[in-house]
N, CA, C and O atoms as a Tripos MOL2 file, in Angstrom:
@<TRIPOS>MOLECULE
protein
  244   243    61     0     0
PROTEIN
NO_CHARGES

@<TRIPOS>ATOM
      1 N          20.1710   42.3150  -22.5530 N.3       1 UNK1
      2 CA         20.0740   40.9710  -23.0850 C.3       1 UNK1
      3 C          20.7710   40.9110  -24.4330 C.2       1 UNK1
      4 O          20.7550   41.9370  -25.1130 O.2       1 UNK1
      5 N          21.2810   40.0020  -24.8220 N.am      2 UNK2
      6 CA         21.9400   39.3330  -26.0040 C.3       2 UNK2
      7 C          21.0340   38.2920  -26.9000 C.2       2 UNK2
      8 O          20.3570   37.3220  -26.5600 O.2       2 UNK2
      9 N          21.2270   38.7330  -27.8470 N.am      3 UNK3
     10 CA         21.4460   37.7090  -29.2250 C.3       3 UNK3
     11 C          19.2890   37.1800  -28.8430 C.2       3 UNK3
     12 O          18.3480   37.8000  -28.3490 O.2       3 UNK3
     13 N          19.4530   35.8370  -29.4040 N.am      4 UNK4
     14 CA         18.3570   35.0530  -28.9650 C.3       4 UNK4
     15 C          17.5130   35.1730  -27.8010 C.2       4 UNK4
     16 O          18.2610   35.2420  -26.8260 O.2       4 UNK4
     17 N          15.9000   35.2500  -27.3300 N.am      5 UNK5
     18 CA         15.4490   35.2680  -26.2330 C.3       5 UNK5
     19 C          15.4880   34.2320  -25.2280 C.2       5 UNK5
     20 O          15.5450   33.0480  -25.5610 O.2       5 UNK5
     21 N          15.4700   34.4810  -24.4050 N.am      6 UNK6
     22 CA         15.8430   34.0180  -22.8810 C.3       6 UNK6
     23 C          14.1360   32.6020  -23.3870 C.2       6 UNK6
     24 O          13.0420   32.8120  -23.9100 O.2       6 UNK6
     25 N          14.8420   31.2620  -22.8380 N.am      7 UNK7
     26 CA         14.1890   29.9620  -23.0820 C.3       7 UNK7
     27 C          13.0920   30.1080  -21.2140 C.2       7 UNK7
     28 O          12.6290   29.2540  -20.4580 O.2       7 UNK7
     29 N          13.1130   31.7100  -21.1940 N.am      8 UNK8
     30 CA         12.3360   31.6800  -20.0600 C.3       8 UNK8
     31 C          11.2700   32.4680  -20.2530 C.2       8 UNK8
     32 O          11.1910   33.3530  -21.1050 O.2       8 UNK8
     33 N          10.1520   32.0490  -19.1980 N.am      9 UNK9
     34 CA          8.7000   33.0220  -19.7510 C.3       9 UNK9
     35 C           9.7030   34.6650  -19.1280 C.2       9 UNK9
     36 O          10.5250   34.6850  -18.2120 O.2       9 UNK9
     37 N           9.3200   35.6740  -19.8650 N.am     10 UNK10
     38 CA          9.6790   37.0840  -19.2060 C.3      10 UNK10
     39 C           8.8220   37.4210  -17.9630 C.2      10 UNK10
     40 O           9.2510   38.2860  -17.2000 O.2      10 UNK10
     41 N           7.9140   36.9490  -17.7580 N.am     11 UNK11
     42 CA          7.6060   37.2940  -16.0630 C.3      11 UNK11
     43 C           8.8220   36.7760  -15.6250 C.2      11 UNK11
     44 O           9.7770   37.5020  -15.3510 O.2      11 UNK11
     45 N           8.8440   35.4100  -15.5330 N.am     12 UNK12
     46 CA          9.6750   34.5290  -14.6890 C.3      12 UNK12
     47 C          11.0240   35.3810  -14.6890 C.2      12 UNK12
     48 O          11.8410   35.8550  -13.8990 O.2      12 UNK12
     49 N          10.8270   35.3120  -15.7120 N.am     13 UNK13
     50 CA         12.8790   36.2840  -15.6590 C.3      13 UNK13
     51 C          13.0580   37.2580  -14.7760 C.2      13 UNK13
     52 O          13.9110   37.1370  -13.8970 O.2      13 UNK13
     53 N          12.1680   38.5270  -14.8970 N.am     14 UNK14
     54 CA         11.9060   39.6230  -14.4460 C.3      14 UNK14
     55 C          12.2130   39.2100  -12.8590 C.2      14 UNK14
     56 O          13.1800   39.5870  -12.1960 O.2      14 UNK14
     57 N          11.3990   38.5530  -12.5350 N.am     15 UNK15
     58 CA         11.5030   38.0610  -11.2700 C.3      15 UNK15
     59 C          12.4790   37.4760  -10.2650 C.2      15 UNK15
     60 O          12.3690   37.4250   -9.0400 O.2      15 UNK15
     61 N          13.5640   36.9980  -11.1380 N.am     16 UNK16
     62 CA         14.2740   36.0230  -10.8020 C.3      16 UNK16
     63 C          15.6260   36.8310  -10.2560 C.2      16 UNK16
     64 O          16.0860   37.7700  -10.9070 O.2      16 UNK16
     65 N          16.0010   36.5490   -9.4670 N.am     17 UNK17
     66 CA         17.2850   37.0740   -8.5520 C.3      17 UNK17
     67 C          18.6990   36.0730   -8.1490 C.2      17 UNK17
     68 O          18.3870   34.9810   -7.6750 O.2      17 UNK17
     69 N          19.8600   36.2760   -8.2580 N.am     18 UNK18
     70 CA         20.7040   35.7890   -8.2790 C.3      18 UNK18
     71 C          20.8630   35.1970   -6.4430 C.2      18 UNK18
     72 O          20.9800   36.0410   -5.5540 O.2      18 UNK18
     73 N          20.8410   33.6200   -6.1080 N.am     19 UNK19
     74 CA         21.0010   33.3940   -4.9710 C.3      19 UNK19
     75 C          22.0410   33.9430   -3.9060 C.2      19 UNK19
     76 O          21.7320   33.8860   -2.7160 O.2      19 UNK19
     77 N          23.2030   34.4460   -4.2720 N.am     20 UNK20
     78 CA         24.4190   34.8370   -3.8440 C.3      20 UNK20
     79 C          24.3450   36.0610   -2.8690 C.2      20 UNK20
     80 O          24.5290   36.2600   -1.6680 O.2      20 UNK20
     81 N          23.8540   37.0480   -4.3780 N.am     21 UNK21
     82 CA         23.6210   38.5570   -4.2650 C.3      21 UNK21
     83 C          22.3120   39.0480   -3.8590 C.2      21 UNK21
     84 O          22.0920   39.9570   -3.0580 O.2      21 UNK21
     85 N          21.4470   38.3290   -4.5170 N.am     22 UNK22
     86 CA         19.9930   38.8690   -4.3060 C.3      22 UNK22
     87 C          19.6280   40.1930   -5.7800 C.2      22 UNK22
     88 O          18.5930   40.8550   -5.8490 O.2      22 UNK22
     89 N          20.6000   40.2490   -6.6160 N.am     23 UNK23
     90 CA         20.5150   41.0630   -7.8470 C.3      23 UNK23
     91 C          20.2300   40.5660   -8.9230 C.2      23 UNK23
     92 O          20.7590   39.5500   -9.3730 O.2      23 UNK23
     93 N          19.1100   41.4060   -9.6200 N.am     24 UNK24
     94 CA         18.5130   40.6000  -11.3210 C.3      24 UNK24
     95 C          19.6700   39.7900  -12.0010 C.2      24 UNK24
     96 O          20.7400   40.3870  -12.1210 O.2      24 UNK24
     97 N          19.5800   38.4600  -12.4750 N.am     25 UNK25
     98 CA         19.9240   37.7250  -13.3430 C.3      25 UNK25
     99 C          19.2440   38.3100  -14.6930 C.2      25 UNK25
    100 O          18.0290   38.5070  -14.7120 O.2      25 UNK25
    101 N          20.1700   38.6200  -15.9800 N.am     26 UNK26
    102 CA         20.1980   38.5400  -17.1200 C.3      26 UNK26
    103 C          20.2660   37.3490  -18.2460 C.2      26 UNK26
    104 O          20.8770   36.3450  -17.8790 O.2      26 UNK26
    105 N          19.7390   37.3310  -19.5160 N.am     27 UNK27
    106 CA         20.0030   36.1140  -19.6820 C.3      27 UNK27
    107 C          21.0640   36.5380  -20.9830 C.2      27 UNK27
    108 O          21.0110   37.6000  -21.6040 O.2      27 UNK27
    109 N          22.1360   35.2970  -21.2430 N.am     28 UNK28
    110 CA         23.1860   35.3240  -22.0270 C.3      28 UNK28
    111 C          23.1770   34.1970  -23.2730 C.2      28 UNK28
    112 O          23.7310   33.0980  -23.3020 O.2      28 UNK28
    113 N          22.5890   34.6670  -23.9980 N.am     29 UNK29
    114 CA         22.5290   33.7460  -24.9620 C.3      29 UNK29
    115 C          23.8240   33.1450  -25.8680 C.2      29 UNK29
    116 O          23.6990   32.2310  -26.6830 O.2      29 UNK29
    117 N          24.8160   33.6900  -25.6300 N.am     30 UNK30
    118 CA         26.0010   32.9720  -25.7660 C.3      30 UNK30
    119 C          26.2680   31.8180  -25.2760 C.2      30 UNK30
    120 O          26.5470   30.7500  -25.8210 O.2      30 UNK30
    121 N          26.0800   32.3440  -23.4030 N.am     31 UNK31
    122 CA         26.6470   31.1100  -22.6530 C.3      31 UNK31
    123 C          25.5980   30.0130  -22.6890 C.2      31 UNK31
    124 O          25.9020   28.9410  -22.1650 O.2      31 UNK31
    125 N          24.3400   30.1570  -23.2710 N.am     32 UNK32
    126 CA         23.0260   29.6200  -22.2600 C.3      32 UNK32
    127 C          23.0060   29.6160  -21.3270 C.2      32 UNK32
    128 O          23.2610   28.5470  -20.7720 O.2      32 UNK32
    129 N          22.6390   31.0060  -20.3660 N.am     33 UNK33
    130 CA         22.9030   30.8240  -18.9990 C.3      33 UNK33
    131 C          21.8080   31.9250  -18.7220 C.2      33 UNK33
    132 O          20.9990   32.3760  -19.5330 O.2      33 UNK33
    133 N          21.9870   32.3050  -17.1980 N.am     34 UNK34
    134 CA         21.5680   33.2500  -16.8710 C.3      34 UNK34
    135 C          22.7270   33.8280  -15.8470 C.2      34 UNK34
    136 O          23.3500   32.9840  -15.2020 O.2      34 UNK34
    137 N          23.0120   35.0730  -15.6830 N.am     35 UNK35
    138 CA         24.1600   35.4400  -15.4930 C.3      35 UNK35
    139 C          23.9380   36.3200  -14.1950 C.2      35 UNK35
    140 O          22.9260   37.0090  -14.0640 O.2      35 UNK35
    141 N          24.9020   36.2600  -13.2820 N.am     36 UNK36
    142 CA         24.8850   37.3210  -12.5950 C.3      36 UNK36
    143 C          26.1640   38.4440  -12.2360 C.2      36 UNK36
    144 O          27.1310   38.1810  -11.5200 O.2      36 UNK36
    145 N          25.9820   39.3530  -12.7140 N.am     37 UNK37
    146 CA         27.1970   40.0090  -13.2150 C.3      37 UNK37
    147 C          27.6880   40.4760  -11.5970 C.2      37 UNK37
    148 O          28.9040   40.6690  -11.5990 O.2      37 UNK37
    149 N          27.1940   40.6610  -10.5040 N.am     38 UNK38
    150 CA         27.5560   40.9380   -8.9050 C.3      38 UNK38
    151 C          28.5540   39.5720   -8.5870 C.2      38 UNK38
    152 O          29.7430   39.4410   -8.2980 O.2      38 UNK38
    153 N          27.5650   38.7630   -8.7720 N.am     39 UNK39
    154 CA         28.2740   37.3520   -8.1860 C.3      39 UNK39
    155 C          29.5090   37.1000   -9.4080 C.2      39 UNK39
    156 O          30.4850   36.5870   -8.8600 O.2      39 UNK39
    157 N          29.6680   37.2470  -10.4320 N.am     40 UNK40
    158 CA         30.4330   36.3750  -11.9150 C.3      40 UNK40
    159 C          30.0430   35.4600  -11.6170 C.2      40 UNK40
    160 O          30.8830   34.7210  -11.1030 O.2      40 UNK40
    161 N          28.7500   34.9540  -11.7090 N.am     41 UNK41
    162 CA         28.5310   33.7790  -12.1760 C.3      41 UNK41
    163 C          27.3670   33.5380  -12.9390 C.2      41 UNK41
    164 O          26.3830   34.2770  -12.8940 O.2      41 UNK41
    165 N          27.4670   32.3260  -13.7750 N.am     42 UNK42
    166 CA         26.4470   32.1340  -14.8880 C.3      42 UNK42
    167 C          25.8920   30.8480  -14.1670 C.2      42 UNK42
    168 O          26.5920   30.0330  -13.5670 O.2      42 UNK42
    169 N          24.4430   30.7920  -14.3300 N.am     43 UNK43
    170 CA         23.5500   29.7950  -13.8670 C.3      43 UNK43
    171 C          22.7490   28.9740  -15.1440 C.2      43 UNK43
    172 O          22.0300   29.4630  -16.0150 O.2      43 UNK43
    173 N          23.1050   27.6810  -14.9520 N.am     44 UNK44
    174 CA         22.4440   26.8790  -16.4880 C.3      44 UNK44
    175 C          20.5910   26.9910  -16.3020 C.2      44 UNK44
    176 O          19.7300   27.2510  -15.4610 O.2      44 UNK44
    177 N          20.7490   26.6150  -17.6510 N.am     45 UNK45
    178 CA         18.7400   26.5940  -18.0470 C.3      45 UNK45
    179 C          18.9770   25.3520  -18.1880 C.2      45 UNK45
    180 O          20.0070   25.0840  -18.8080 O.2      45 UNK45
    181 N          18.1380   24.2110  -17.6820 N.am     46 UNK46
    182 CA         17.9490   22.8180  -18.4650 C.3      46 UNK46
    183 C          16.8250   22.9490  -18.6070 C.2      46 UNK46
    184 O          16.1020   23.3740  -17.7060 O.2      46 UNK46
    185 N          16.3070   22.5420  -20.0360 N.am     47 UNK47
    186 CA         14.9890   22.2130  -20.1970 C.3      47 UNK47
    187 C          13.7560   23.4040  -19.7480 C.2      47 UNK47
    188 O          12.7380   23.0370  -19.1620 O.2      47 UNK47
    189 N          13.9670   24.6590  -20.0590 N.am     48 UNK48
    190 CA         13.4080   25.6020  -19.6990 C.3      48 UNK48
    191 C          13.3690   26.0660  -17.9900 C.2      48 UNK48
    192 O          12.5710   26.6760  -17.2790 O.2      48 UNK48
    193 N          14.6000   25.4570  -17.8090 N.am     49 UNK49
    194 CA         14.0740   25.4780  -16.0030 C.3      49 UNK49
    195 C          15.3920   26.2520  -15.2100 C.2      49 UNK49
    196 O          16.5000   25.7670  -14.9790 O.2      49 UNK49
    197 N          15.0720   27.1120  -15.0010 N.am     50 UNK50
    198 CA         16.2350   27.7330  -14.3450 C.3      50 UNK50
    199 C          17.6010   27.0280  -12.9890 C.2      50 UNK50
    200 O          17.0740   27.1370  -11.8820 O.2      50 UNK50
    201 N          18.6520   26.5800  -12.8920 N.am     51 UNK51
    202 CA         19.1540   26.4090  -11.8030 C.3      51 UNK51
    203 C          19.9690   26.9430  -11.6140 C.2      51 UNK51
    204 O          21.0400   27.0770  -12.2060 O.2      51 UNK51
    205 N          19.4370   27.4590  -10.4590 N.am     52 UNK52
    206 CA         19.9470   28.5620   -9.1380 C.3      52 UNK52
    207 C          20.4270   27.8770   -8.1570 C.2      52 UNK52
    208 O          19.7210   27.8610   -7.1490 O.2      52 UNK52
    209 N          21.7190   27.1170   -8.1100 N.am     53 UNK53
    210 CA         22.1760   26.3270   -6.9770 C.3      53 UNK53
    211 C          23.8980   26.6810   -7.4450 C.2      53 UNK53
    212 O          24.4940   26.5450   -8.5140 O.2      53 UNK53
    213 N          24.3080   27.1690   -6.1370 N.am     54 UNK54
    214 CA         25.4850   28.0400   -6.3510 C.3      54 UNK54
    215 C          26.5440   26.8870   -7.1890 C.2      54 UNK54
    216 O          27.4530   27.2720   -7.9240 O.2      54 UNK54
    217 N          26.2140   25.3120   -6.9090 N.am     55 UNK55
    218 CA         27.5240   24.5810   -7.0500 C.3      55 UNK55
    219 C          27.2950   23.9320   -8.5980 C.2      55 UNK55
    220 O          28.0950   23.1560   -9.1210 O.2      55 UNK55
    221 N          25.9580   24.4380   -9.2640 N.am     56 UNK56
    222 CA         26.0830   24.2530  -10.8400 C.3      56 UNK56
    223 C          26.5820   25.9730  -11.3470 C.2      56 UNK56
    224 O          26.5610   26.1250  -12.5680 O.2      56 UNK56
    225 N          26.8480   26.7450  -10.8360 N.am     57 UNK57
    226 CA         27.1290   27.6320  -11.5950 C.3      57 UNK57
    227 C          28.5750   27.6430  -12.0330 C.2      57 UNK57
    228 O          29.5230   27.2050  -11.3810 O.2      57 UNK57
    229 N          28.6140   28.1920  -13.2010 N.am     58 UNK58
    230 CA         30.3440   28.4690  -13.2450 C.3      58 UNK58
    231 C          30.7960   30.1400  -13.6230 C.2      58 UNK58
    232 O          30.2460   30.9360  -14.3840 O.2      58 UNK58
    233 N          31.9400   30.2870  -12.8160 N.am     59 UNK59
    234 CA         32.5880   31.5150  -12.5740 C.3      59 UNK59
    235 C          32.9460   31.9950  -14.1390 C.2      59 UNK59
    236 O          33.5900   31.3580  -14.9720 O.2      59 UNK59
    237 N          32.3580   33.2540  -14.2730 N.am     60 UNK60
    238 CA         32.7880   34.1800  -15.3810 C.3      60 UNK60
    239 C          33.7770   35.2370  -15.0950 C.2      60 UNK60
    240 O          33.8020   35.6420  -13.9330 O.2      60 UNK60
    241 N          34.7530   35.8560  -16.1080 N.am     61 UNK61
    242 CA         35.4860   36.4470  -15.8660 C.3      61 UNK61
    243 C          35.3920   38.1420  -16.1010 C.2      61 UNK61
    244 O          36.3390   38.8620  -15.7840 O.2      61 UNK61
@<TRIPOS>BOND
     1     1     2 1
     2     2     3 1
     3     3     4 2
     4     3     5 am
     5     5     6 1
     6     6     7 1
     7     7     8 2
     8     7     9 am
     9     9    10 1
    10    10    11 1
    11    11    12 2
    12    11    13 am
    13    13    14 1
    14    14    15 1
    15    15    16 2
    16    15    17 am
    17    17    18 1
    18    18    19 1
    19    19    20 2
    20    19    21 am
    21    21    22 1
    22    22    23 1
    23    23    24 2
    24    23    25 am
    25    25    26 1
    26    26    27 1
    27    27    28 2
    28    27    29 am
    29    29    30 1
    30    30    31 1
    31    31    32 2
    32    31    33 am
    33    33    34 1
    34    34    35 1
    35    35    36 2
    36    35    37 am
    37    37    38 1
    38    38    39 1
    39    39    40 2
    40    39    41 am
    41    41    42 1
    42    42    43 1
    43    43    44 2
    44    43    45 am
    45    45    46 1
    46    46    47 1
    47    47    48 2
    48    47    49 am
    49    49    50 1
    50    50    51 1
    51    51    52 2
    52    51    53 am
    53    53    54 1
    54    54    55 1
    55    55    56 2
    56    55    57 am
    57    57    58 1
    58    58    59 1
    59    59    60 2
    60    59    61 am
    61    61    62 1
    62    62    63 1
    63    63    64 2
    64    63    65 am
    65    65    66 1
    66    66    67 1
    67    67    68 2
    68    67    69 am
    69    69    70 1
    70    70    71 1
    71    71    72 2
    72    71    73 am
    73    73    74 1
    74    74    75 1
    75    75    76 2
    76    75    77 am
    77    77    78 1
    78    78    79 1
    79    79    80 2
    80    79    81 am
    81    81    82 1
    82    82    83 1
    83    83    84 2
    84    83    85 am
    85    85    86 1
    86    86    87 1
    87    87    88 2
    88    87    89 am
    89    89    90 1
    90    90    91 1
    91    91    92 2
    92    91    93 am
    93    93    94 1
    94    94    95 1
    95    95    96 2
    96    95    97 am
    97    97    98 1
    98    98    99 1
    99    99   100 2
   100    99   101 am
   101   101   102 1
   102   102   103 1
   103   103   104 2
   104   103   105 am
   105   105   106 1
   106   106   107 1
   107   107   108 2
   108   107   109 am
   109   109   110 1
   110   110   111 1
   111   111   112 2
   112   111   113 am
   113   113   114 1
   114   114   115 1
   115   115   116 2
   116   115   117 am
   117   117   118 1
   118   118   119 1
   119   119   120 2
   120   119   121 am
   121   121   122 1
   122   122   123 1
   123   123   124 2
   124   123   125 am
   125   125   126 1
   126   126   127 1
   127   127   128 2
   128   127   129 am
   129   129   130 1
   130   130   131 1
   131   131   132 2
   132   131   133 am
   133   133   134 1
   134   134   135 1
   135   135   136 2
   136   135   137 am
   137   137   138 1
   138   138   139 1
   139   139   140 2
   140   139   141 am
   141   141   142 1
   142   142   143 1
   143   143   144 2
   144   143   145 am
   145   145   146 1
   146   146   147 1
   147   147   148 2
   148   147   149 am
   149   149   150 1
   150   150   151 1
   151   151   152 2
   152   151   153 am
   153   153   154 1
   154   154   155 1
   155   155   156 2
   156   155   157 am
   157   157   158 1
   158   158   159 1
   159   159   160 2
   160   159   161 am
   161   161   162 1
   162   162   163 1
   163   163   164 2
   164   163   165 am
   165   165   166 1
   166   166   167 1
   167   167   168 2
   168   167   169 am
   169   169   170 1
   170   170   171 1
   171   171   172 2
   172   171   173 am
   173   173   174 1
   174   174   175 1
   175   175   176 2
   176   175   177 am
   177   177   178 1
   178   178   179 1
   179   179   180 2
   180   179   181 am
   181   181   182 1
   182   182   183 1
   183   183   184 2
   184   183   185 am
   185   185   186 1
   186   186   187 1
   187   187   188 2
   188   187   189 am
   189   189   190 1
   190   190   191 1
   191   191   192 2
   192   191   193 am
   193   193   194 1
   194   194   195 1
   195   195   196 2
   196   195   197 am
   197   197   198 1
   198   198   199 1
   199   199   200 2
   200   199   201 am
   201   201   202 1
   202   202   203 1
   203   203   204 2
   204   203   205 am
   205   205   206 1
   206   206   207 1
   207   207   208 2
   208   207   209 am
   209   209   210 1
   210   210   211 1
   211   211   212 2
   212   211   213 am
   213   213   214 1
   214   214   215 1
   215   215   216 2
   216   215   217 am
   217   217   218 1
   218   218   219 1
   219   219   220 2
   220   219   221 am
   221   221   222 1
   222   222   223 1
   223   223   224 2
   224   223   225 am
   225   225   226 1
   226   226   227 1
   227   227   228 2
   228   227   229 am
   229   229   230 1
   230   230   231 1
   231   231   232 2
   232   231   233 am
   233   233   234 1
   234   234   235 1
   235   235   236 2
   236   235   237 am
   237   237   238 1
   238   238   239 1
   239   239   240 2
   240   239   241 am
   241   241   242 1
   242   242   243 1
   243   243   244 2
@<TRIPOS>SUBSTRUCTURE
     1 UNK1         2 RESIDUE 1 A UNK
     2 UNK2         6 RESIDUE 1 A UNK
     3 UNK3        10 RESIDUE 1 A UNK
     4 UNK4        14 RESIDUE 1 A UNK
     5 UNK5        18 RESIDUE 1 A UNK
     6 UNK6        22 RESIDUE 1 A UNK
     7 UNK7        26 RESIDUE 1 A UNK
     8 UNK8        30 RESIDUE 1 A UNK
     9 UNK9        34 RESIDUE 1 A UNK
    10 UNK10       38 RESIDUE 1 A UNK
    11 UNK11       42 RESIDUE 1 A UNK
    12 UNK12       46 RESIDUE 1 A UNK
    13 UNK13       50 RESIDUE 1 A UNK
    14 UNK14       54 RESIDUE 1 A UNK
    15 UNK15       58 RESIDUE 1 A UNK
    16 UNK16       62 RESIDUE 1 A UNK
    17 UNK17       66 RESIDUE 1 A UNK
    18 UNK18       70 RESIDUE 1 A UNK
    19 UNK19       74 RESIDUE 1 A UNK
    20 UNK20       78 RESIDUE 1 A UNK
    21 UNK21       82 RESIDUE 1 A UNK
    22 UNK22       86 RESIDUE 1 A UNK
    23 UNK23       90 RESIDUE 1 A UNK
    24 UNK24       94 RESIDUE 1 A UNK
    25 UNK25       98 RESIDUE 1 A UNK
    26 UNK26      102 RESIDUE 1 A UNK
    27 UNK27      106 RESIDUE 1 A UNK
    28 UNK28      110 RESIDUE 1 A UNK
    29 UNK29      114 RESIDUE 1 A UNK
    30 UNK30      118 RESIDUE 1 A UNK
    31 UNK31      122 RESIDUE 1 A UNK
    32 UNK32      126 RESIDUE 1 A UNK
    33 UNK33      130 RESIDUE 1 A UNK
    34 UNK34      134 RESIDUE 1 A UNK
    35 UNK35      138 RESIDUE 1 A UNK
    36 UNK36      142 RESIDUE 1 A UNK
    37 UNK37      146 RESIDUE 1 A UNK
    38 UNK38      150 RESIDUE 1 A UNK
    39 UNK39      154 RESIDUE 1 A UNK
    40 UNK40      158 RESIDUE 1 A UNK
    41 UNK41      162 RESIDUE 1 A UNK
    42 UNK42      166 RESIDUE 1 A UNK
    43 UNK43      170 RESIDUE 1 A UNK
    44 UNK44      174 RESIDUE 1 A UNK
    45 UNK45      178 RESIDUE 1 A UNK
    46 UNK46      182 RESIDUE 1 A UNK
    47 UNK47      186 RESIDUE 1 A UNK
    48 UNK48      190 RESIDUE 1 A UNK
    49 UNK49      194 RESIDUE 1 A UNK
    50 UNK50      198 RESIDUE 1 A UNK
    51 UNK51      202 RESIDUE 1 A UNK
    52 UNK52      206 RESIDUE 1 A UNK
    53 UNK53      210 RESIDUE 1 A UNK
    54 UNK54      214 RESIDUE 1 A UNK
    55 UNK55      218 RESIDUE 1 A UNK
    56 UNK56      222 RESIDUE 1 A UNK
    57 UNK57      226 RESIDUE 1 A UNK
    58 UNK58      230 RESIDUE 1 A UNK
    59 UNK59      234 RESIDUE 1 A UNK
    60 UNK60      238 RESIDUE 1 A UNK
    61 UNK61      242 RESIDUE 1 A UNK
């Protein structure tokens, strides 16, 4: 993890798996995201709420 804590409870995080891959999401306090480094892709937080829907994510390099 980076910089600032994740705007998520740490159970929840722990828990949370990238839809694509099925591999832990990290959180990136740069991007505000949660990231999945298998898939390259970063998934937004709105409002403390994770979305995991492949067509809000955007491709990291």
């Amino acid at each position: 993890m980076t910089g600032e804590a994740a705007p998520i409870d740490p159970w929840l995080l722990a828990k949370l798996v990238c839809p694509v891959t099925r591999t832990p999401l990290r959180w990136d306090a740069a991007r505000a995201a949660l990231v999945s480094d298998a898939a390259g892709l970063a998934f937004p937080v709105r409002d403390g709420v994770p979305v995991l829907l492949v067509r809000e994510a955007v491709a990291i390099a």
